[in-house]
C-alpha positions in Angstrom: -88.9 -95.9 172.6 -88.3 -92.3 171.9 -90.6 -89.8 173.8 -92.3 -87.3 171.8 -91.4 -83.7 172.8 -94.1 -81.6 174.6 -93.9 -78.7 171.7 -93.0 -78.3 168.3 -90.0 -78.0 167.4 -88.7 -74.7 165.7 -88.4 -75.0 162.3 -85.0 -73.7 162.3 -83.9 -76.9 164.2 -85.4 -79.5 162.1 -83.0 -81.5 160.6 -82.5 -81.8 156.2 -80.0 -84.7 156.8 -82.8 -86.7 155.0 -83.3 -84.7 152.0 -79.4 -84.0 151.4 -79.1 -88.0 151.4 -82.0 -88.3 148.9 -80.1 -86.0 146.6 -77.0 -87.3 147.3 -77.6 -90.4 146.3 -79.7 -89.3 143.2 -82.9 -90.7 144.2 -84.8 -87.9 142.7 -82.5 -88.4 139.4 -84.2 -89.6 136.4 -82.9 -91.1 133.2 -84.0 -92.7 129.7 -84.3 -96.2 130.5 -85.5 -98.9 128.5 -88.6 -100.8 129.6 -89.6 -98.1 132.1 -92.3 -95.5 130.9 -91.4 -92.1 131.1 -93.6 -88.9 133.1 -92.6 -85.7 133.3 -93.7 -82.9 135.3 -92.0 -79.3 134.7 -92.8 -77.1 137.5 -95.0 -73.8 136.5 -93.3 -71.0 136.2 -92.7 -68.6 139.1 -91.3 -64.9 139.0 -88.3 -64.5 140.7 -89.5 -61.7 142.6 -90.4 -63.5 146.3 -91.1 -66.2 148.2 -93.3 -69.4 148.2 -97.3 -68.9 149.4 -99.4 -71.4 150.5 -100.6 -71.6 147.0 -97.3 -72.6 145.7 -96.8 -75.1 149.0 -100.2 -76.4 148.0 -99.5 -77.1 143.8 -95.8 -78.0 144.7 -97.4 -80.8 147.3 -99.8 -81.9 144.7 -96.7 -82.4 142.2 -94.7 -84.3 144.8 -97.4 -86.9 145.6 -97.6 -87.6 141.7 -94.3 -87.9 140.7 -93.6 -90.4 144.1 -96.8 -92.4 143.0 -95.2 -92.7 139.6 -92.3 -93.4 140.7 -93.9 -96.8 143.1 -95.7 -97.4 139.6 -92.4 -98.3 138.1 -92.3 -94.9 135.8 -88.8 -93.0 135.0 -90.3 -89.8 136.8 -88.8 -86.4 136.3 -90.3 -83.1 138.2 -88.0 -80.5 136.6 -87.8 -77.1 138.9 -87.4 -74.1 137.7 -88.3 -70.6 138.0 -89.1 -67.8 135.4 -86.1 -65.2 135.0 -87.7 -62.2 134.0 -91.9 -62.6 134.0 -93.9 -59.2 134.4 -93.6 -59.5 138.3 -90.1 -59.4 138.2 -89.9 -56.5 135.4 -91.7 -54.5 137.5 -89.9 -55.2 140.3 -86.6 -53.8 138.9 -88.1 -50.8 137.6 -88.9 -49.8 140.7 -85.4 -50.9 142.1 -84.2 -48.7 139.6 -87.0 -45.8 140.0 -85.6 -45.1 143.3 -81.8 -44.6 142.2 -83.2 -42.4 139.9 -82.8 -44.2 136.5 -86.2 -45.3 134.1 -86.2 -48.2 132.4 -86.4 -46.6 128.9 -83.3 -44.5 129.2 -80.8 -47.0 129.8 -81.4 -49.1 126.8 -82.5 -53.1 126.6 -79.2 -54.4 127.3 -78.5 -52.5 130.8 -81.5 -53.4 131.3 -81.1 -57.4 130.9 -77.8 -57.1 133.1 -79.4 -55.4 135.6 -82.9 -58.1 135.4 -80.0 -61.2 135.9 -77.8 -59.0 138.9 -81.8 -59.0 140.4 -82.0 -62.8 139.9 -78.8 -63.3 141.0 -79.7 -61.9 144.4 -82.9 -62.6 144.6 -83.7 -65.5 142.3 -83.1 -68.9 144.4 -85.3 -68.0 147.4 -87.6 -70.1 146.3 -85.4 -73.2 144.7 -84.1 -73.2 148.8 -87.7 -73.4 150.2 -88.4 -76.0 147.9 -85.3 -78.5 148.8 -86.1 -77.6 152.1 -89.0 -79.1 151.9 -87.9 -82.2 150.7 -89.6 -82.3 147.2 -88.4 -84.9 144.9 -87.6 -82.7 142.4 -84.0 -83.5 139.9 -82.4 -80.9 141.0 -79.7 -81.6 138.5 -82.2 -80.3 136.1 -82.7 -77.1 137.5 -83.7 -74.4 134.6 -85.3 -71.1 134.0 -88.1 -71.0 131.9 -87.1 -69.6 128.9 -83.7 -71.6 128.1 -84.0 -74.3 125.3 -84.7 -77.2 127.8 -88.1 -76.1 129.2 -89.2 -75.0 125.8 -89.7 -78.1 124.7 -93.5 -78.3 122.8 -96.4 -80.2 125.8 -98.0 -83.1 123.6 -100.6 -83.7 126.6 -101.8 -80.7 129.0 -102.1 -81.9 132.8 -106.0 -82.3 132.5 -105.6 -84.9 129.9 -103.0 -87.3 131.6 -105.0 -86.8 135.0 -108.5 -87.3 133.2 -106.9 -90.6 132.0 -105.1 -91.1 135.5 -108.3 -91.3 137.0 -107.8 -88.6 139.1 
């Protein structure tokens, strides 16, 4: 039998073989199939401006025990990640990048502005995507989207209150 250690270990050393075999193998991958009831959960969206707070640790938990209890129900669960690409947070953000080379917002026009919004999200924009697999969430990473694209618009027939009202929970 395996001794425990006397500390924690660093977080630095603890290992993600398990999670990189989960999504290796597609464990967390969901598709139509006959016979099996579908549930869907599409992460909220989250500026691209920072990192994960205990909040987000705390909802993003919360999501992961659901769709894993679907899934032992026998349901095709799907948690969709995502993050927003250009909320308020992040506007805001790159104005002030830009504020301190000197350049406002309103005097480069829409278009600079976009390009410079997705070179921000570029660099800055899959900090949290990392925590999240790093955790080990059993999200279908295949399925990774920002917000705003065509498959995350798609209209909610249920809000969350409803399915967990008749969940039980």
């Amino acid at each position: 039998m395996q001794e425990l250690p006397k500390a924690y270990i660093r977080p630095r050393k603890l290992k993600t073989s398990g999670t990189n075999n989960w999504e290796s193998n597609g464990f967390f991958h969901a598709t139509v199939k006959k016979g099996k009831s579908p549930y869907t959960i599409v992460i909220p969206r989250r500026d691209i401006t920072g990192i994960l707070t205990m909040g987000h640790v705390l909802n993003n938990t919360l999501q992961d025990v659901f769709i894993r209890w679907r899934k032992m129900q026998g349901y095709e669960a799907c948690w969709i990640p995502g993050t927003d690409h250009a909320g308020i947070a992040t506007q805001h953000v790159v104005e002030k990048s830009l504020l301190n080379e000197g350049i406002k917002r309103r005097e480069m026009g829409r278009e600079d502005f976009v390009k410079r919004v997705w070179e921000w999200k570029e660099l800055y924009g899959g900090t949290i995507i990392k925590q999240l697999r790093k955790l080990g969430t059993a999200c279908d990473w295949e399925r990774e989207a920002l917000r705003w694209t065509k498959a995350c618009r798609m209209p909610c027939r249920r809000s969350s209150s409803v399915c967990m009202k008749r969940d039980g929970v």
